[in-house]
Structures are given as structure tokens and as C-alpha cells.
C-alpha positions, 0 to 999 in steps of 0.5 A: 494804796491809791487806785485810779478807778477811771482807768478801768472803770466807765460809767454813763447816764441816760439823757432824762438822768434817771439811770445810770450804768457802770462798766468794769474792765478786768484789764488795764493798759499797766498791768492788765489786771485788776487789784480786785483785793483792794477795791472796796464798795465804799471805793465803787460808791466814791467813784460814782459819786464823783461823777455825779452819780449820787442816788437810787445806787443798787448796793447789793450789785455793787458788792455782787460785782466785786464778790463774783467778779462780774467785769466786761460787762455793763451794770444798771448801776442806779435808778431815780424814781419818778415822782407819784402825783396824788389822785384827785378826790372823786365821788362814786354816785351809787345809783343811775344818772341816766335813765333807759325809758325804752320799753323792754322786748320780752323773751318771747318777743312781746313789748312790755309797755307797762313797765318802764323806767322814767326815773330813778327811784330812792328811798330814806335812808339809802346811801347814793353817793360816797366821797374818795378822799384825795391822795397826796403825791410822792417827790421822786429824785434822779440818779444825780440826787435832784428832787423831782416835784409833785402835786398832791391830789385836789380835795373836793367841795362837797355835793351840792343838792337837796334832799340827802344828809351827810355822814360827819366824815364827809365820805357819805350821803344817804337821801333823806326821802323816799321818792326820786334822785336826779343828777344834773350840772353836778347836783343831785336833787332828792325829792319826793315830787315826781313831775312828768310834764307830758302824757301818760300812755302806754309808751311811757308805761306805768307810773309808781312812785312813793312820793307825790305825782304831777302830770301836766298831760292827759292820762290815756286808756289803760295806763295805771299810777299809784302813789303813797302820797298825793296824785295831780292831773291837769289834763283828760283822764281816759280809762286809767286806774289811779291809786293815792295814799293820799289825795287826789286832784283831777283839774279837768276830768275823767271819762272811764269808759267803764274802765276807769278806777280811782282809789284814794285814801284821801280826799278826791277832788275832780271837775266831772266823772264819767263811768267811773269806780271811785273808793274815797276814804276822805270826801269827794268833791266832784262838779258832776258825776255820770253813771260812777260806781261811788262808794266815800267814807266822808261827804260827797259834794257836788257843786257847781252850775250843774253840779249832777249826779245822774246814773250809777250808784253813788253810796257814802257814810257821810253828807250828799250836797248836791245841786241836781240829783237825777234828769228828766228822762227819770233816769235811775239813780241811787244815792246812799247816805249814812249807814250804809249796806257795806257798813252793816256787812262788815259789822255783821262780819266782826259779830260773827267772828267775835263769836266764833274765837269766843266759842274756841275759847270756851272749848280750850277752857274746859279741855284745859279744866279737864286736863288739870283733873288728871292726876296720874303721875306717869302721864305728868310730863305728857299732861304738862306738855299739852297744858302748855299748848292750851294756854298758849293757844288760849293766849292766841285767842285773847290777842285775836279776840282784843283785836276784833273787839277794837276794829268793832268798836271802830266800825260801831262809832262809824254807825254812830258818827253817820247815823244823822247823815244828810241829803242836800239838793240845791235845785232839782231831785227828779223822779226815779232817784232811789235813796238809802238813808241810815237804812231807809229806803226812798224812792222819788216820784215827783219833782222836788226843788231846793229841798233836804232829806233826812229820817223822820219817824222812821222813814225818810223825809223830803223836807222843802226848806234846805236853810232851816235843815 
């Protein structure tokens, strides 16, 4: 039996045809009933079909309306589906790209100067930033059965920069450096240089770092800089404490006030230093040095126009070249060269030491002997048990004892490599100059000019042609 549907059943579409809606009436205008019996959802999906309603259609409402005979009332018949756009791929950078360089309050009201931010800091290997692939995007479709058109997400190009390596999936980017990461105009850089083109006071705080250091300002009072690498300064060091793994370079000068402390495990290079400490492991080139604390495993050169040093106690397993040692007010001055008070006292120390692990080895092996003259056979598991503390005890002290024994050798091949050192001065070596020579003791009373001093016959001699040393 034919059934006109459009005699009792209405259907409307919003205006962005993204739903759809029905209305069943259980009456008509003939009979005023519906032939509910003979109405099929394929018949409902016809009907909506012919006018225009083709997708999104809710099937389950459809044969809920007819089984329960939900009429006289208006269904939400069918839904389109928006379309999805894809994300755009982006990078999530893993460390701060701006820096807070104010000084922090502490809980009790006091401001910590020393501890400042004035960069990010990264270490090899570290992961800095990882890359979120672009998604792609979802056609939707609308109750007529149009496509809606999306647009796929953007790839990104990768991270422009230097100083980091990329994981061949192109998601990850670890630095390849130990130092720090800056990011501006969309590229990092990774380097191991720290530039800081002002002063360094206590507003700024202190400054370490595992990479090299280049300040083009004064380095005030108080202010503390360590590096594992290298330390250059171009302008007035004051009182500062400065620490180097490797070298470093002050291209004016230091004037410590008494306060002052350089260590490097480098070479120290320096136009003049003024009441200052100075522990060199390398060689120590300085234009002049007044009234310092110096102790350098390498040579000691001081050079120039002047070239002085005066006051304080300069002391060095090495060579001094110097162009003036002393002043005429026979102001006291100590020099050392070679083996060297320090030297012999750490020697001393090793000897002592060696000796010591070897007396507690001596001891475990007779108590070791004896434990092996028991013969009880109920003491047998305590015996082994103590046996077995013994030797491995023992074994401690061997590996202790070994490596005494290299550190001494080491220290022995110092007395050895400094044992013939030098003291050179090109112009003046004025009275009261105290000076300690491979263990000679020397103490000037007159005026000496471009003369060397070396051991001689057990003593130290002053000889007067320094070309011919």
C-alpha cells in the first residue's frame, strides 16, 4: 500500500543545514489515524531522503519513534559533522627563554646578591627541545550529504641554530655542549662562550659557568667567577676571587686590596697584580706584581719596561725571568725557585703515609698467618669468615699503597724536572731579596745588574753574565 508520508509528516533544516529535525503527526486530515503498521524505516529514510535530507541520520531514533510511537512531537532527526582542521606542528622548548636576572629577597628579608640568574645554563647532552608532529584534518559533511573541506596541519622546518644534535626522527634536539642556550629570532644557540659585555658587581651576582668566560667590564669588589674552561677580563679587576679550569687572561689588571684570589689550572696571564693570592698550575705571565702571595708549578715571567716584583712572596717549581726584583727602599722580597718548601712537604706527607699502609699490611699478614695455624675444626666456619675480612682488607691496602706509590713517583719527578731551576733578572736585584733556591737559602746585600742565579757548590750563586747562563 502506497502511503503519502507528507501528509502527516514535516521536516525542517537549520539555515547552516547542519541538522535536521522531523515532526510526525498521529493524525491525518482522511482518517485521522496513522497506518503506523505499514511505515518501515527504510520508508522514513526514503522520505527524508527526498527532501534532501541524506546524512548524519540517527537510525536508532528512527525505529524508536515508530516502535514507541513518539508522534506530536519534533525529533532531531540528523546531524552533519563539522570538519576538524589539523594542528600545526609546534616545538615545546625544555628550558627558559627569558632569564629573571633580579636579586632574590630571602625569607628574612635579606637580598641575595650573589646568586643571580644571568643565563640559562645546559649541559651535553641535555634534551632542550622536541618537536610535535602536525596532525592532519577531518572532512565534516552536512545533513544534505555536501563535504566540508579541511586543512591539514603545517609541518615545521627544523630548528635553526648551532650547538645541539637532532634525533633522526626529527622530534628531539639535545645540546651538544656543556655551557649555555639562548633563543632569539626563532634560533637557539648552544655555546660554551659566556659574553657578558658590562661589569660584574654585586648586582649581577656571581658568575659560573662550565664554558668559557669574557667579561668586557671591571670585575668589582667582592664578586666571585669560576669556570671549568677559560676566564678573560678586559677591564680593572678589584677584589674578586676568580677560579679557571683552564686559563686565564686579565688584559688590564688586578688591584685585590688584600682580598683578591686567582686560581687557575692553567696559565695566568696579567698586566700587573696588586696584593693579591695567585695559585698558577701553569706559567704565570704578569708585567709586574706588588706585595702577592704567589705560589706556580710552571715559570714565572716577568716582563716588561718594568717588569718588578716587589714585596710579598712569590714561590714557583719553575724558572723566575724577571726585569727587576726588589726596590731601593730594600723592601723585603721573597723569591723561590725550584724545589720548593710545598714540594717537600707533600713529599714528606706521601713517605709517611707509604709507610704507615705498609706497617697495617705487615700487621694483617701475620694475623692472617696465624688465623691459617688454627686447626679446629668447630672454629672452621668463624675461622674462614675472618679469613675472608683479612684479605680483603689486605686487598684495600695494596690498591691504597699502589696508589701512594704512583702520586710519589709523580711528586719525585717534580724535584727532578725543578731541581736545576733558575733565577733570571734583566736589569736590577736590589738588597733584602730573600731567595730560596732548589732548597738554598740566599739573602741579597748589595745591588746586582743583568745577572742569573743558580746553585753552585752547594750554595746559590749570583753570576753576572745572564747570556752565557
Amino acid at each position: 500500500m502506497d502511503i503519502d508520508l507528507s501528509k502527516y509528516i514535516n521536516t525542517s533544516v537549520s539555515d547552516d543545514q547542519m541538522n535536521a529535525y522531523i515532526y510526525i503527526s498521529s493524525q491525518t486530515a482522511e482518517n485521522g489515524e496513522i497506518p503506523a503498521e505499514s511505515i518501515t524505516p527504510d520508508m522514513l529514510r526514503d522520505f527524508l531522503s527526498s527532501r534532501g535530507i541524506k546524512a548524519g541520520i540517527n537510525k536508532t531514533l528512527l525505529q524508536s519513534i515508530l516502535i514507541n510511537k513518539l508522534f506530536d512531537r519534533q525529533h532531531l532527526i540528523a546531524q552533519g559533522q563539522l570538519p576538524v582542521n589539523g594542528t600545526d606542528g609546534k616545538f615545546n622548548l625544555l628550558f627558559k627563554t627569558e632569564i629573571d636576572n633580579h636579586p632574590k629577597v630571602l625569607e628574612d628579608g635579606s637580598v641575595d646578591y650573589h646568586n643571580i640568574d644571568i643565563y640559562e645554563p645546559v649541559h651535553e647532552g641535555m634534551k632542550i627541545a622536541e618537536y610535535i608532529p602536525a596532525t592532519p584534518g577531518h572532512f565534516g559533511y552536512n545533513v544534505s550529504g555536501a563535504v566540508l573541506n579541511c586543512t591539514n596541519g603545517r609541518e615545521l622546518s627544523p630548528l635553526k641554530g648551532t650547538g645541539f644534535t637532532i634525533s633522526d626522527d626529527k622530534k628531539s634536539y639535545y645540546s651538544s655542549l656543556d655551557g649555555k642556550i639562548e633563543y632569539k629570532n626563532d634560533t637557539i644557540t648552544v655555546t660554551n662562550v659566556l659574553d657578558i659585555q658590562g661589569d660584574v658587581d654585586l648586582t649581577t651576582g656571581d658568575v659560573v659557568f662550565n664554558g668559557d668566560i669574557i667579561i668586557h667590564g671591571n670585575v668589582h669588589m667582592g664578586s666571585v667567577i669560576r669556570s671549568k674552561h677559560n676566564i678573560t677580563i678586559m677591564g680593572n679587576v678589584e677584589g674578586a676571587m676568580l677560579y679557571a679550569g683552564g686559563e686565564i687572561q686579565l688584559k688590564a689588571g688586578m688591584q685585590g686590596g688584600g682580598k683578591g684570589y686567582v686560581e687557575a689550572d692553567g696559565d695566568i696571564w696579567g698586566k700587573f697584580f696588586e696584593q693579591t693570592k695567585i695559585r698558577c698550575n701553569g706559567d704565570l705571565n704578569v708585567n709586574s706584581m706588588m706585595n702577592c702571595d704567589v705560589f706556580c708549578c710552571g715559570d714565572i715571567t716577568i716582563s716588561g719596561r718594568h717588569g718588578i716584583i716587589v714585596g710579598g712572596t712569590t714561590m714557583t717549581q719553575g724558572n723566575i725571568n724577571a726585569t727587576v726584583i726588589g726596590n731601593m727602599a730594600e723592601v723585603k722580597t721573597v723569591v723561590a725557585a725550584g724545589v720548593n718548601e710545598r714540594l717537600v712537604k707533600e713529599i714528606n706527607a706521601l713517605e709517611n703515609e707509604i709507610k704507615t699502609v705498609k706497617e697495617a699490611h705487615a700487621k694483617h699478614e701475620r694475623i692472617l698467618d696465624m688465623l691459617k695455624s688454627i686447626k679446629n675444626p668447630s672454629e672452621r666456619d668463624k675461622i674462614t669468615k675472618m679469613l675472608e675480612q683479612v684479605i680483603q682488607s689486605m686487598q684495600e691496602l695494596d690498591h691504597k699503597l699502589s696508589g701512594l706509590n704512583s702520586e710519589l713517583e709523580a711528586k719525585l719527578f717534580q724535584t727532578q724536572n725543578y731541581s736545576k731551576s733558575k733565577i733570571t733578572v734583566q736589569k736590577y736585584l736590589y738588597p733584602n731579596v730573600h731567595v730560596t733556591l732548589n732548597g738554598l737559602h740566599y739573602i741579597t746585600k748589595d745591588t746586582f745588574t743583568n745577572v742569573y742565579l743558580t746553585e753552585s757548590g752547594g750554595q746559590v750563586a749570583v753570576i753576572n753574565d745572564i747570556h752565557n747562563k
